[in-house]
C-alpha positions as CSV (number, residue, x, y, z in Angstrom):
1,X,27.6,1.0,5.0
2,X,27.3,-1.4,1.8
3,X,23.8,-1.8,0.7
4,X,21.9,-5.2,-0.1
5,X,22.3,-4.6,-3.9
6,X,26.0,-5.0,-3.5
7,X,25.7,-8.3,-1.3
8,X,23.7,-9.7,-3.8
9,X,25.8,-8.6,-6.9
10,X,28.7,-10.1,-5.3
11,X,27.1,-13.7,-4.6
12,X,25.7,-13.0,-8.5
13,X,29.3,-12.8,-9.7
14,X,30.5,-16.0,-7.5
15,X,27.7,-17.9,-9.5
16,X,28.6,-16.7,-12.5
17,X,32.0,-17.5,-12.0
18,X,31.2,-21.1,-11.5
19,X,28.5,-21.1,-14.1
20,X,29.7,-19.2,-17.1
21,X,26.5,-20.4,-19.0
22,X,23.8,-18.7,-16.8
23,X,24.9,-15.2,-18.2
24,X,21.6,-13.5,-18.5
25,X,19.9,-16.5,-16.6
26,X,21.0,-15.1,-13.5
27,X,17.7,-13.6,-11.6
28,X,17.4,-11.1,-8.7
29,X,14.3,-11.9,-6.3
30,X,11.8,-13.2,-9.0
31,X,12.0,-15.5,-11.6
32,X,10.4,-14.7,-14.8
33,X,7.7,-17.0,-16.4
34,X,9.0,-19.7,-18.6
35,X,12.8,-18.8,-18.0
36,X,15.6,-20.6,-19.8
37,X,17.5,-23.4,-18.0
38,X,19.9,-23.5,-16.7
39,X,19.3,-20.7,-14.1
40,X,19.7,-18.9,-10.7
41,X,18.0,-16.8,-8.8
42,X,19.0,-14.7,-5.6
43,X,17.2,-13.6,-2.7
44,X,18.3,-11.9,0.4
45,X,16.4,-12.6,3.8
46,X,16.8,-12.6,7.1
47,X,18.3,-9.2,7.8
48,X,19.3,-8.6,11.0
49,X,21.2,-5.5,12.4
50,X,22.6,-5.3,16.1
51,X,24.0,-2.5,18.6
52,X,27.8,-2.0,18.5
53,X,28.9,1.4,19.1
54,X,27.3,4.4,18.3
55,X,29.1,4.4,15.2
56,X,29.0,1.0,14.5
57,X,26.4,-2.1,13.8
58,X,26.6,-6.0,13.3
59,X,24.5,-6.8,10.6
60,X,23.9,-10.4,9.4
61,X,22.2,-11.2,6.1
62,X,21.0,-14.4,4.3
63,X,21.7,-14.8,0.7
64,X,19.4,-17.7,-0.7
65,X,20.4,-19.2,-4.0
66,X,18.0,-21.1,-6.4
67,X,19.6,-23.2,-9.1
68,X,17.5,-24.6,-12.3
69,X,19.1,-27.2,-14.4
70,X,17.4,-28.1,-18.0
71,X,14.4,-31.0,-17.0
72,X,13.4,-33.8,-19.8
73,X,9.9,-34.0,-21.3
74,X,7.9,-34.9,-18.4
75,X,9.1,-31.5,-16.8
76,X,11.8,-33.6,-14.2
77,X,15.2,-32.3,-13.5
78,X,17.9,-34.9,-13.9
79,X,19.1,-34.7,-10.0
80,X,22.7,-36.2,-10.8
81,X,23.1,-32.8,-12.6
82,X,21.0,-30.4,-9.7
83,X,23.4,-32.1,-7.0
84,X,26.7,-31.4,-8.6
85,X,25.4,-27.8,-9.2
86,X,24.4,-27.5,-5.9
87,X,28.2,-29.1,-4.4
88,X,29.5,-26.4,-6.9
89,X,27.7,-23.8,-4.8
90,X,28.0,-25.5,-1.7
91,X,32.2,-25.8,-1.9
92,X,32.4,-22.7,-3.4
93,X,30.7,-20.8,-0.4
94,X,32.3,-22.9,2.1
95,X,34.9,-20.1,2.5
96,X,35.7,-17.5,5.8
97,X,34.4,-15.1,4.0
98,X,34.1,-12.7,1.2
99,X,35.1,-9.2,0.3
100,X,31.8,-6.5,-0.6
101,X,33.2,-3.3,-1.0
102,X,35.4,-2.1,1.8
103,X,34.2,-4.6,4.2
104,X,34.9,-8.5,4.5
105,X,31.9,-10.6,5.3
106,X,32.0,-13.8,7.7
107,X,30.1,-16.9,5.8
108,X,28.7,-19.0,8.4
109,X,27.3,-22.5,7.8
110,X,26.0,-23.0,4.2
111,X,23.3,-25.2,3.7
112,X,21.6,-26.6,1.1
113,X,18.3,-28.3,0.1
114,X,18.1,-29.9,-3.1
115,X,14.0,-30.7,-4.4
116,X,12.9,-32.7,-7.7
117,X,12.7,-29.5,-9.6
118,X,14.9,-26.8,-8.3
119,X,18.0,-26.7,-5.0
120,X,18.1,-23.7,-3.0
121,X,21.5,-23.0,-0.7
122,X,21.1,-20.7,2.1
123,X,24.6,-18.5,2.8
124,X,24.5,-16.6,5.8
125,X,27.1,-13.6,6.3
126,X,28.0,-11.3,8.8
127,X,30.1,-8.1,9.2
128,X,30.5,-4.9,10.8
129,X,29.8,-2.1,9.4
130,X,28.8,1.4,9.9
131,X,25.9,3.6,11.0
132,X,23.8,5.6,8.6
133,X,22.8,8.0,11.1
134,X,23.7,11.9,11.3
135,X,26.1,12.9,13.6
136,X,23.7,14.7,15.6
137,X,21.7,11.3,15.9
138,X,25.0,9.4,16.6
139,X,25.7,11.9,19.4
140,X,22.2,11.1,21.3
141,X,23.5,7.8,21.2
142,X,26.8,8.6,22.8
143,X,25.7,9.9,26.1
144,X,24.0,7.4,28.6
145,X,21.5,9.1,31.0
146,X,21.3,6.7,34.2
147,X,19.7,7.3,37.5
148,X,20.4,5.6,40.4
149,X,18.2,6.5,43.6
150,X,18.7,4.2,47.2
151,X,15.4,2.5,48.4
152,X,15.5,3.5,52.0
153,X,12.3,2.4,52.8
154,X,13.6,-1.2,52.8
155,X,13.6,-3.1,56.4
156,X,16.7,-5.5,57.5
């Protein structure tokens, strides 16, 4: 099973790849106070894990990236600049998918939202993967207990 830290390492490198310049401006979950710009941030939300087999899961994550660029004196980001970044981001996720690990993860619809002072583009993924369980849990799960009894109290 890959583990959120790896999602969000692999998005980190994908941003880093298109911004060489945020090397150590690249933030997990929190931005620190008075941070250098340019800069990222990711965030993972929206976790979400279904039933496959007893073995298996569909899980579905968001990864939510925050781009920075530099602002003038009165604290405003120049929005020619935080669009481009964000088109960067946006064509750059706009892919079937990419490999964490040993598993490939689907990217859905990436959106983006760009503000006066920051962008944010939400990348959803999806994948199968497996079950952190014990094999004695997994084996409960194998084995479906159903009882079926026939109403004969019912008229015609």
């Amino acid at each position: 099973m890959i583990e959120r830290t790896q999602i969000q390492a692999a998005a980190e490198q994908a941003l880093l790849a298109l911004f060489p310049a945020m090397e150590g401006r690249l933030h997990r979950n929190l931005m620190p106070t008075g941070f250098e710009r340019p800069a990222a941030m990711t965030v993972l939300s929206e976790d979400a894990m279904q039933y496959r087999t007893a073995a298996t899961v569909a899980r579905s994550v968001t990864v939510v990236i925050t781009l920075f660029c530099p602002v003038d004196e009165y604290h405003n980001s120049d929005m020619d600049t935080l669009s481009a970044m964000t088109d960067a981001v946006l064509e750059h996720f706009s892919a079937p998918g990419m490999t964490v690990g040993d598993r490939w993860l689907d990217i859905g619809t990436v959106q983006a939202n760009v503000q006066l002072d920051y962008a944010e583009v939400r990348v959803p993924l999806s994948w199968d993967d497996d079950r952190k369980t014990s094999k004695d849990a997994a084996a409960l799960m194998e084995t479906l207990h159903l009882a079926v009894a026939v109403d004969t109290t019912m008229e015609e």
